[in-house]
C-alpha positions as CSV (number, residue, x, y, z in Angstrom):
1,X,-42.8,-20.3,7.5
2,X,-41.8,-20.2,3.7
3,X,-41.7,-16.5,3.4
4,X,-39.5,-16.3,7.0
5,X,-37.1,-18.7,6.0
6,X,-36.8,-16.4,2.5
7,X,-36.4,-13.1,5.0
8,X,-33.7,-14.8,6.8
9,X,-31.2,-16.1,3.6
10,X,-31.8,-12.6,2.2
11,X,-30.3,-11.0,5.3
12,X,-27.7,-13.1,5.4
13,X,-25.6,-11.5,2.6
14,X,-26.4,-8.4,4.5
15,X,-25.2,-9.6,7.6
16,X,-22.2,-11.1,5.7
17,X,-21.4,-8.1,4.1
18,X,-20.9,-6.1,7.6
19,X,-18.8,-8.9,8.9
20,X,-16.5,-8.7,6.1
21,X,-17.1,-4.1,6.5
22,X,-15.8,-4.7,10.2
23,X,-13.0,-6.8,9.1
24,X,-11.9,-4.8,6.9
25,X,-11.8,-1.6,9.5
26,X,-9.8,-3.8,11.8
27,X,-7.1,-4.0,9.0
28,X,-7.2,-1.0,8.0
29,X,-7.1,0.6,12.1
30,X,-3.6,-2.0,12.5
31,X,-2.1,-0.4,9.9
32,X,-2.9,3.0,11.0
33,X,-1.4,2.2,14.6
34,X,2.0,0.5,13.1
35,X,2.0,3.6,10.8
36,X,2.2,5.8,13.8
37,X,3.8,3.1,16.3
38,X,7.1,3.4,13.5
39,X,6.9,6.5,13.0
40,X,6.9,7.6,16.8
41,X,9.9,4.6,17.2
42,X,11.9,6.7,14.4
43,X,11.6,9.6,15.6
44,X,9.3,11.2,12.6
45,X,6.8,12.2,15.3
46,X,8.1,13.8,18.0
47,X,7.2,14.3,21.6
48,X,4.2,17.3,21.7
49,X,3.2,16.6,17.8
50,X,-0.7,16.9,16.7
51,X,-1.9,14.3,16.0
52,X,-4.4,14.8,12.6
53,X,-7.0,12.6,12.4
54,X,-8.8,14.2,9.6
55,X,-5.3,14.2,7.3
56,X,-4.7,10.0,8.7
57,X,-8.6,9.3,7.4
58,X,-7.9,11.2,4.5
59,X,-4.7,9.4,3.9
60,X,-6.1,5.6,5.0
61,X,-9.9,6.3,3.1
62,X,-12.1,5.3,6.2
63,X,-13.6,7.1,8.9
64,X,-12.5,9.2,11.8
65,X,-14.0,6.8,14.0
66,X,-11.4,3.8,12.3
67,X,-8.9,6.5,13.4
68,X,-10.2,7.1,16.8
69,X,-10.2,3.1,17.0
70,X,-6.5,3.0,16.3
71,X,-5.6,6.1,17.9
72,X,-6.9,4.3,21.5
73,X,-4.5,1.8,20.9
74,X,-1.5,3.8,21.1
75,X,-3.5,6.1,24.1
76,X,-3.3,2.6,26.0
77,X,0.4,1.7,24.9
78,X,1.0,5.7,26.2
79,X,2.5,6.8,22.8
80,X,-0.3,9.4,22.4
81,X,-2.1,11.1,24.9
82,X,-5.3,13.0,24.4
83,X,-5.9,16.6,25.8
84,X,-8.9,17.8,26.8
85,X,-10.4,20.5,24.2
86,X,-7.2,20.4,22.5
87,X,-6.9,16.6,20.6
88,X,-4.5,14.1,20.3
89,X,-0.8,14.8,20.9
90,X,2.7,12.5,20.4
91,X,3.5,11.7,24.1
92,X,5.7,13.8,26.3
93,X,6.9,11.1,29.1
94,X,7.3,13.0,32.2
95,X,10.9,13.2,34.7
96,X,9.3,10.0,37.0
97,X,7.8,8.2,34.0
98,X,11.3,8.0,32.5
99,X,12.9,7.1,35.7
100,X,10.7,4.4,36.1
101,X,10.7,3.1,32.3
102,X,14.8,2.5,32.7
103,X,14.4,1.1,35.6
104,X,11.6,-1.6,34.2
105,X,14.2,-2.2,31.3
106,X,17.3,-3.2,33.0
107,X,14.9,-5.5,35.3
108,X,13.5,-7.5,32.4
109,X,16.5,-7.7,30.5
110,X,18.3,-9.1,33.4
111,X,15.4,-11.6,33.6
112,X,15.2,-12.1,29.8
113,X,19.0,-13.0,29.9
114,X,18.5,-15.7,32.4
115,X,15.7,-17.4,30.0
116,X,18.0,-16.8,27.2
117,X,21.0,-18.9,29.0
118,X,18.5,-21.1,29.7
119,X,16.6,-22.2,26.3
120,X,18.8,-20.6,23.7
121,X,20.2,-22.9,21.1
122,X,23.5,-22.4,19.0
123,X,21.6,-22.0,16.2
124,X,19.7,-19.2,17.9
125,X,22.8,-17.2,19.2
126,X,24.5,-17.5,15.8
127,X,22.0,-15.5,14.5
128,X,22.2,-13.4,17.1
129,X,25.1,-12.8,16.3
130,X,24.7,-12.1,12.8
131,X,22.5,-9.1,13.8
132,X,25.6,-7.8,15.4
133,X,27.4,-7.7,12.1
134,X,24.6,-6.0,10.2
135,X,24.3,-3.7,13.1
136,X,28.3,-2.7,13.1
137,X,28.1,-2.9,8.6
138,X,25.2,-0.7,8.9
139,X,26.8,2.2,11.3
140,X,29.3,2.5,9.6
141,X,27.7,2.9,6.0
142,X,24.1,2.8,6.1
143,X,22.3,6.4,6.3
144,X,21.0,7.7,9.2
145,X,17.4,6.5,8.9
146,X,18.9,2.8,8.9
147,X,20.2,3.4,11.6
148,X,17.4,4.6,13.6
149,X,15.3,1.7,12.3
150,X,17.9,-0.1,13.9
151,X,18.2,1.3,17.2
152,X,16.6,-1.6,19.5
153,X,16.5,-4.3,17.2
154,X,19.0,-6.4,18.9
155,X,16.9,-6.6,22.7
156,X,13.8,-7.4,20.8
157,X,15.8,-10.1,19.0
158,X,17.2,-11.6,22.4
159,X,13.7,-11.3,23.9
160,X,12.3,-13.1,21.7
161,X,14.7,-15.8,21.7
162,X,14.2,-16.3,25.6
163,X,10.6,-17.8,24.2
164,X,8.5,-15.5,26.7
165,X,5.7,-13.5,23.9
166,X,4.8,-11.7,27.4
167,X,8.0,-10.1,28.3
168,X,8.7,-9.8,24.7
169,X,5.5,-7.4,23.8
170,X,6.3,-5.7,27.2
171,X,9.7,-4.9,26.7
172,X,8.7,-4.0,22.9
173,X,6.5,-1.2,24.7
174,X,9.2,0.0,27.0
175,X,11.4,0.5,24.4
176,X,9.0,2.1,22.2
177,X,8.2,4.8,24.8
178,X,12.1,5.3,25.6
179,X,12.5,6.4,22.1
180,X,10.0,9.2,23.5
181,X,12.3,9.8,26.1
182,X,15.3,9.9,24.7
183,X,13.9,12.8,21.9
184,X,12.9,14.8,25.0
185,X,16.0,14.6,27.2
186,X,18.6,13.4,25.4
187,X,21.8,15.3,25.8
188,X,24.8,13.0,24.4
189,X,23.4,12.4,20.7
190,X,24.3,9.1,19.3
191,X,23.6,7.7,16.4
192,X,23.9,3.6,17.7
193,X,22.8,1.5,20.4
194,X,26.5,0.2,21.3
195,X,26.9,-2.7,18.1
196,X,30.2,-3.5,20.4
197,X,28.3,-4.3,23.6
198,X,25.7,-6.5,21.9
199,X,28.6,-8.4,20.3
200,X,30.3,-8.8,23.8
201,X,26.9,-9.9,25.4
202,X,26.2,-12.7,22.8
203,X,29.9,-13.8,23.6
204,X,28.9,-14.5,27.2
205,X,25.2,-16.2,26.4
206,X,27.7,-18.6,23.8
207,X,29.7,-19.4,26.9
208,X,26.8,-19.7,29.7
209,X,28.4,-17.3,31.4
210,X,24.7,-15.6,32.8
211,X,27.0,-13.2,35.2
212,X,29.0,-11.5,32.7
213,X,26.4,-11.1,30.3
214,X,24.1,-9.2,33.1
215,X,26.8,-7.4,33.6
216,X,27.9,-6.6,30.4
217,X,23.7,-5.4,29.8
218,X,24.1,-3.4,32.9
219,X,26.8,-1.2,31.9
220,X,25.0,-1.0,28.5
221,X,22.2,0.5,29.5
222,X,24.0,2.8,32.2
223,X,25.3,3.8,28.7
224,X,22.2,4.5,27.1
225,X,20.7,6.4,30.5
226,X,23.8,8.6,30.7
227,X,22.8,9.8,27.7
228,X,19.6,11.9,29.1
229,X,19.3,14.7,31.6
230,X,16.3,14.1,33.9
231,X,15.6,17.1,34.7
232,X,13.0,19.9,34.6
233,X,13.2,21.8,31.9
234,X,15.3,20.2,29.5
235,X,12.4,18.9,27.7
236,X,11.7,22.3,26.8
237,X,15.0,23.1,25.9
238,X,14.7,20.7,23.1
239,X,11.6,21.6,21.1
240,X,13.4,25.2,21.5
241,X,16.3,23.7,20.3
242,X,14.6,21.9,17.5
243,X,12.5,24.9,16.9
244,X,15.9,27.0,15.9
245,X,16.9,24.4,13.9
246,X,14.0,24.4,11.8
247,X,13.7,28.1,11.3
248,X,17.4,29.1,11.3
């Protein structure tokens, strides 16, 4: 009995150790999938890229199988997309993918701004507002990459001030795969995400007015989906596009 209880406290430390081994892979796989996750919302990695999962466990000192882990992740959350024989590419949204992603938006932001009306508090809304003025300082002098960090701050903001973490992660998804979209079929290039409409929405919310500010988020993001041609082919036409600019 002696000697067993002896076996057992020695593999504890053992067992311990792999505990701490798995914890440690979890950490390190998170990172890996905000690394990407950004980088994919800021347009670094576009629609079509190869994904490198021998330079990422290189880069991040673990395994390819840490990679694969996190590289699931953002296969469920459709950011990547895995072709057979061939690996692990950026997503390319298709025509009726996109459709239905703006369509999902303007749905739960119409929802989101009725919770918002709802259980927002002044205090809430002025900093809502604040975010409008770093938004509008920031376009016109940050540098380009502050802006794109930018781009879609301000819905995630007001979603998470309607209190729902449900609608808030699935709108934060959305949004992440429009920025796919908009790489692949975007034909009016802009540079903001309309600073004056956001300032004009939080108006309404401050005065309860829940009908003006869905409309006002409606024409907003009639805005945004005018700046995309859904059709076939003009994917294409911008990794040929992009290709020239590269090379030219």
């Amino acid at each position: 009995m002696k000697r067993t209880r002896r076996q057992s406290a020695k593999t504890m430390p053992a067992a311990n150790g792999a505990a701490d081994a798995a914890d440690s892979n979890d950490d390190v796989s998170e990172r890996i999938r905000a690394t990407l996750a950004a980088a994919i919302g800021e347009g670094a990695l576009k629609p079509g890229t190869k994904i490198l999962e021998e330079a990422i466990a290189e880069h991040f000192g673990v395994s390819r199988t840490v990679v694969r882990g996190a590289l699931g992740v953002l296969e469920s959350d459709h950011l990547l997309e895995r072709k057979r024989n061939r690996g692990t590419f950026v997503a390319e949204p298709s025509l009726e993918q996109s459709k239905n992603l703006f369509e999902a938006r303007r749905r739960i932001e119409s929802l989101l701004l009725e919770l918002v009306v709802l259980r927002a508090t002044p205090e809430l809304l002025d900093e809502l507002e604040r975010l409008t003025d770093q938004e509008e300082h920031i376009h016109h002098h940050g540098d380009e990459k502050s802006k794109t960090v930018l781009s879609g701050k301000f819905h995630i903001a007001l979603a998470e001030i309607a209190g729902n973490p449900v609608l808030t992660e699935v709108l934060t998804k959305i949004v992440a795969r429009l920025s796919l979209v908009m790489s692949l079929y975007e034909e009016e290039r802009k540079d903001d995400c309309g600073a004056d409409h956001h300032r004009m929405i939080v108006a309404a919310l401050k005065a309860k007015d829940l009908a003006k500010a869905q409309q006002l988020m409606d024409h907003h993001l009639a805005d945004i989906e005018g700046r995309v041609r859904l059709t076939e082919g003009q994917g294409d036409r911008h990794t040929f596009l992009a290709v020239l600019e590269n090379f030219s």
